[in-house]
C-alpha positions, 0 to 999 in steps of 0.5 A, a space after each residue: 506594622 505589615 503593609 500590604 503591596 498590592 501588584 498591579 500588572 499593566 497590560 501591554 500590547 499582546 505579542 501574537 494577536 489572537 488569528 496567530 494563535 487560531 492559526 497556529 492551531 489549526 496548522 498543528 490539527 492539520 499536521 496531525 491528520 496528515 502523519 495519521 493519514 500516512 501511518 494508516 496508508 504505510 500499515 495498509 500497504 505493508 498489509 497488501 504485500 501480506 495478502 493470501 489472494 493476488 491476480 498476477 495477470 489475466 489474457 483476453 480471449 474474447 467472447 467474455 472469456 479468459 485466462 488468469 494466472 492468480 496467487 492463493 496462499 502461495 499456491 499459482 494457479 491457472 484459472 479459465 474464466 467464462 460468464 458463468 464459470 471459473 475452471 482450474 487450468 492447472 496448477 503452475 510452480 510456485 515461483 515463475 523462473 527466472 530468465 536465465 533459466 529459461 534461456 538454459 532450458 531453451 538451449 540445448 545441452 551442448 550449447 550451455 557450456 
C-alpha cells in the first residue's frame, strides 16, 4: 500500500515586512526615472553642439537697437537688429582667430621675428 505524505508548511515570521518591499519598490522606480532623465538630458546636449543656429554674442547699442554676431550652418554672419528690422552687416570668416594671430597681425613685419 502507498501512502500519502501530506506536507505541511508552517508559516514563519516573514523575513522583509511588507513596507520594505513597497520601499524597495519605489526606490528601483525612482532610480529608473532618474538614469532616463540623464539619458534624455546627455542626448539633448550632445544634440545642442550639433545645432545649425547659434548666437555667439550680441552689442547693445541702445535705442532698442544692436548688433549680433550669429552662426548659421557654419556661415558667421553680422546681423543689425532694429524693432522692426534684421539687416546683414556683412559676413565674418568662418572661424574667429586665435590670439596669437591677432597679435602677429598687429605687429609690424620687423617685429615678428
Amino acid at each position: 500500500m502507498i501512502e500519502s505524505t501530506a506536507q505541511t508548511t508552517i508559516a514563519g515570521p516573514e523575513l522583509v515586512p511588507p513596507i520594505w518591499e513597497a520601499f524597495a519598490g519605489l526606490l528601483v522606480v525612482i532610480a529608473l526615472l532618474v538614469g532616463l532623465a540623464w539619458l534624455v538630458r546627455r542626448s539633448t546636449m550632445r544634440n545642442a553642439s550639433k545645432r545649425r543656429l547659434a548666437i555667439e554674442g550680441a552689442l547693445p547699442l541702445g535705442d532698442r537697437r544692436s548688433l549680433a554676431i550669429v552662426t548659421v550652418e557654419g556661415r558667421r554672419l553680422l546681423l543689425g537688429l532694429a524693432p522692426n528690422s534684421v539687416s546683414l552687416v556683412t559676413e565674418l570668416s568662418a572661424a574667429p582667430p586665435s590670439f596669437e594671430d591677432a597679435v602677429a597681425r598687429a605687429l609690424p613685419p620687423e617685429a615678428r621675428a
